[in-house]
C-alpha positions in Angstrom: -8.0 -14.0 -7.0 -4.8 -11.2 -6.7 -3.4 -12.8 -3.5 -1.0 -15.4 -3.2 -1.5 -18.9 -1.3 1.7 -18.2 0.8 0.0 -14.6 2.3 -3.6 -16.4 3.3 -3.9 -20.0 3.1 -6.6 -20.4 5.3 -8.6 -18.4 3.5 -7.7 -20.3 0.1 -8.8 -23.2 1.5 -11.9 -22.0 3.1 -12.9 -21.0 -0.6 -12.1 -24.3 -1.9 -13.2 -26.6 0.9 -16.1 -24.9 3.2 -17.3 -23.0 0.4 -17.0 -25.2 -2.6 -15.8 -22.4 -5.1 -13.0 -23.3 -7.9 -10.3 -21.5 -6.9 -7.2 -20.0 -9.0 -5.1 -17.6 -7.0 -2.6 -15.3 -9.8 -1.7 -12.7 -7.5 0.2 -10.4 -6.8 -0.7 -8.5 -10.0 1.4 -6.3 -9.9 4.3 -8.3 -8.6 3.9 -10.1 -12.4 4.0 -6.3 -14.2 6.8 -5.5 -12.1 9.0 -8.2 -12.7 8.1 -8.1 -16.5 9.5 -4.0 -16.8 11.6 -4.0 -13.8 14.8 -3.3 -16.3 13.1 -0.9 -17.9 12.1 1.3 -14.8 14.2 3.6 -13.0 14.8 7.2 -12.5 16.0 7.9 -16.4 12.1 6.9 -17.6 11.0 10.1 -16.2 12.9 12.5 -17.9 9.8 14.6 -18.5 8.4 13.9 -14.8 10.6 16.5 -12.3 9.0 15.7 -9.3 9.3 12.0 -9.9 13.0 12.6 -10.7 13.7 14.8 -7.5 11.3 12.6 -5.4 13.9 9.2 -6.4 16.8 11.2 -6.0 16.0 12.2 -2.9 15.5 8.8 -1.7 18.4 8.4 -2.8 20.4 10.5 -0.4 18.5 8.7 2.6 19.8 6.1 5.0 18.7 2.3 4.3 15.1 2.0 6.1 15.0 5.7 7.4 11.7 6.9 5.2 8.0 6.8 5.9 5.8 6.6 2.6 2.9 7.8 3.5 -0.2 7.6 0.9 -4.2 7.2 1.1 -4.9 5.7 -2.8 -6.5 7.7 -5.1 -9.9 8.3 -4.1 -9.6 9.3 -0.6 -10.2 12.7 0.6 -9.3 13.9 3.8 -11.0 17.1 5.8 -8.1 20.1 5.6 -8.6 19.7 9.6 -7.6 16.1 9.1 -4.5 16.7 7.1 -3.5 18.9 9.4 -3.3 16.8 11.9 -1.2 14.2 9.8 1.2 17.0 8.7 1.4 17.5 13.1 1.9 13.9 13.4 4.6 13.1 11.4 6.5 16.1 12.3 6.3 15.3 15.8 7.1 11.9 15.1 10.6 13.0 14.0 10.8 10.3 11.9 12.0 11.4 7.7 8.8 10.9 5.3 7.5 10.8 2.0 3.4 12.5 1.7 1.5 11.9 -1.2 -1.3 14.6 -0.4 -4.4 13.3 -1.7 -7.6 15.2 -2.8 -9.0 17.0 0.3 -12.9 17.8 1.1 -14.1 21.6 2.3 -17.4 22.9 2.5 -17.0 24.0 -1.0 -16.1 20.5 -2.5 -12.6 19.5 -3.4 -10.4 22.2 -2.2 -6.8 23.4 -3.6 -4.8 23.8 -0.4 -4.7 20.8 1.8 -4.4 22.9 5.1 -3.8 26.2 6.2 -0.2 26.8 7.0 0.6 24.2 4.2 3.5 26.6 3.1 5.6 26.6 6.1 5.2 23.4 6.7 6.5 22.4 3.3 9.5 24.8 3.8 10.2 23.7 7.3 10.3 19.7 5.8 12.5 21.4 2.8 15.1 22.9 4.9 15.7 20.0 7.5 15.3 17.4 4.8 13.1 15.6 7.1 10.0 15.5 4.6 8.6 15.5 1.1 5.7 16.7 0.6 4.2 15.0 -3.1 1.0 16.7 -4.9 0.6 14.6 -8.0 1.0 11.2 -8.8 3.7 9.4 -7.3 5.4 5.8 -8.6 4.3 3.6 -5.5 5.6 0.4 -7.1 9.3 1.8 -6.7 8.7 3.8 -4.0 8.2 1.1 -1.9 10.8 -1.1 -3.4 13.3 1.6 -2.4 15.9 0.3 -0.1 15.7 3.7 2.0 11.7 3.2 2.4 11.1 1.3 6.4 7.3 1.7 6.8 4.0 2.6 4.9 0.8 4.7 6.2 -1.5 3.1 4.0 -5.7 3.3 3.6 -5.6 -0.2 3.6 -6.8 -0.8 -0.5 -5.5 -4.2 -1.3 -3.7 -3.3 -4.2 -1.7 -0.7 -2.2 -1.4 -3.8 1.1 -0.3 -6.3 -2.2 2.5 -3.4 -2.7 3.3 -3.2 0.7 4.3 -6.6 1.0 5.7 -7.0 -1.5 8.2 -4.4 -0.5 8.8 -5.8 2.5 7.6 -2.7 4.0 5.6 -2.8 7.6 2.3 -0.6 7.8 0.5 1.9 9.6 -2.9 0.9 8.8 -5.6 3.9 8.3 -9.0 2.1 6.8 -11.4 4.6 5.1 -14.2 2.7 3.7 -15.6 -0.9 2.5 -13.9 -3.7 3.0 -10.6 -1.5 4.2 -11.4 -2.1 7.6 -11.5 -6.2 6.8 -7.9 -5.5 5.2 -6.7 -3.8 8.6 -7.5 -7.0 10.6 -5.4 -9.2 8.4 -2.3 -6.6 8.6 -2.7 -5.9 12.0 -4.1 -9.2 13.6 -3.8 -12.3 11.5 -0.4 -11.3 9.5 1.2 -9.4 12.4 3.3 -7.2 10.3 1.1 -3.6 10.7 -0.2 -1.4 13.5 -3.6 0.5 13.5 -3.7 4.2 14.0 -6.9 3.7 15.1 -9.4 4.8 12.5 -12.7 2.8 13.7 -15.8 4.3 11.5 -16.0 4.2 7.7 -16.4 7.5 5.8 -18.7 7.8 3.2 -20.3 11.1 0.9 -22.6 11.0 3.2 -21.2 10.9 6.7 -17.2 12.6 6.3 -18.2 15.3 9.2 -19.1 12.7 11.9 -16.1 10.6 11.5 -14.0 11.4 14.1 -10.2 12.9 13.0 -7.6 11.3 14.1 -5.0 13.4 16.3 -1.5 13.9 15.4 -0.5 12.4 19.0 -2.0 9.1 17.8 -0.5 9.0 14.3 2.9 10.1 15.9 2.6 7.6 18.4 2.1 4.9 15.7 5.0 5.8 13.3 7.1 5.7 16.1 6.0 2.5 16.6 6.6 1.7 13.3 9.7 2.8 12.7 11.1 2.2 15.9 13.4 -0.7 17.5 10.9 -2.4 19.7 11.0 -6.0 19.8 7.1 -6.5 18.4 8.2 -3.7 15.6 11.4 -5.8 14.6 8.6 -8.8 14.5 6.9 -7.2 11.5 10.1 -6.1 9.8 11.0 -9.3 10.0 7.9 -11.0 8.8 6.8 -9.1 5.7 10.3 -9.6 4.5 10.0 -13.3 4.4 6.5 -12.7 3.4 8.1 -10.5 0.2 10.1 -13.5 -0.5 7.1 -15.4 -0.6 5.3 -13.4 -2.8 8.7 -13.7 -5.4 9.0 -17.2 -4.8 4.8 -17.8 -6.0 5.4 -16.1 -9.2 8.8 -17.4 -9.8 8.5 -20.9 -12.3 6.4 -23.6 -10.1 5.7 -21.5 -7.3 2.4 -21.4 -6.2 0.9 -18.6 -8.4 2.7 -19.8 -11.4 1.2 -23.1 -11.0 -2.1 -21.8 -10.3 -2.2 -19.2 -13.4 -1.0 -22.3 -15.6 -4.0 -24.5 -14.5 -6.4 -21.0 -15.1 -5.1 -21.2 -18.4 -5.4 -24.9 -19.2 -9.2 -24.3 -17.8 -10.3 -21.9 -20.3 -8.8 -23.5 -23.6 -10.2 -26.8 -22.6 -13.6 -24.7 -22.1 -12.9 -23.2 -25.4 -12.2 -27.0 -27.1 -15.5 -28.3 -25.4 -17.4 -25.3 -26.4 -15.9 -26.0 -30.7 -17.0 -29.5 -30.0 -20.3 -28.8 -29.2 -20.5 -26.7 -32.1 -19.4 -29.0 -34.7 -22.1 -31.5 -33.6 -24.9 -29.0 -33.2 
């Protein structure tokens, strides 16, 4: 599984006890890739990507925790109606941000422009540096490793929660479909260290027009939240830090993934000796 013990033990051992499954927990993935390039990543490897290059340098001119990353994955798509309401919401919210626009839906399918009034939107962001608006892909990984970064609207994938954590970054939690909404209740219930926007009906090809959109008061109201200095917000800064450590500490030499990928890998050569043996005596 791509999870760590330290993030979910209960369910670990609800695999491997109530259920009865053999259980090897490797995760987090990408916290493994990470750590493998991590000297070889960095502003200078994108030489041929511009907007990646003016995206980390302006992170770099931004105060330690002062940024909102705000990103839906790769396969959401958002109503132009919807996006507009995000784009009201985070300006009203007055907190700086970083906004991967993702692919949006209209009535004649996938749609250039997210929203009408797009433009002056962009340029207002532009000219009081609160925002940067991101049309392509975007490097998440270092995004959210970025010491400027302080909170994450997120659709509530687990590879993008895995990232999350372990960037130490508190979410805004915004489930689309499947098992997202699952994912919210561990963020925002069980782990503590998220708030829900309050997204409450999956969207599917189907169904995208009866979901309801969610208004820029609420999603201003939540990166306030978020971002702010209330006690319970300080609570889930706080927590998905140690729960970053955690997630270092598991891959690190004997920590808990380490261990765990070790005895994955012992399994499947002594299968692959067994199965030889068999062989030779057949």
């Amino acid at each position: 599984m791509n999870t760590f013990f330290e993030l979910e033990p209960d369910y670990v051992e609800f695999y491997k006890q109530a259920l009865g499954f053999r259980t090897w927990v490797v995760g987090p993935v990408s916290f493994w890739v990470n750590k493998s390039v991590s000297e070889e990543i960095g502003v200078e490897n994108y030489e041929n990507e511009e907007n990646t290059v003016e995206l980390m340098e302006w992170l770099n001119s931004k105060e330690l925790n002062s940024v909102l990353y705000v990103c839906f994955g790769s396969s959401t798509k958002f109503w132009s109606a919807q996006l507009a309401e995000i784009a009201g919401g985070l300006e009203d919210s007055g907190h700086q941000f970083v906004w991967v626009v993702g692919k949006v839906i209209d009535s004649g399918g996938d749609h250039g422009q997210p929203f009408d009034g797009i433009e002056e939107f962009e340029e207002r962001m532009k000219q009081s540096k609160r925002g940067l608006i991101v049309r392509t892909w975007a490097p998440q990984q270092q995004i959210l490793n970025h010491p400027a970064v302080g909170g994450f609207i997120t659709h509530c994938g687990w590879n993008s929660i895995l990232e999350g954590v372990c960037g130490g970054r508190p979410m805004v939690a915004w489930p689309s479909s499947a098992e997202q909404f699952f994912n919210e209740k561990l963020i925002t219930e069980v782990l503590k260290i998220g708030v829900s926007v309050g997204a409450k009906k999956a969207r599917g090809l189907m169904n995208l027009e009866a979901v309801a959109i969610v208004g820029r008061d609420e999603i201003a109201k939540a990166v306030s939240f978020l971002m702010g200095d209330e006690e319970e917000a300080v609570g889930m800064r706080n927590r998905v830090r140690e729960m970053a450590v955690a997630a270092e500490r598991a891959t690190n030499s004997g920590g808990s993934s380490h261990t765990s990928l070790l005895s994955l890998i012992h399994e499947l050569k002594m299968m692959k000796l067994k199965r030889q043996a068999n062989e030779l005596h057949a």
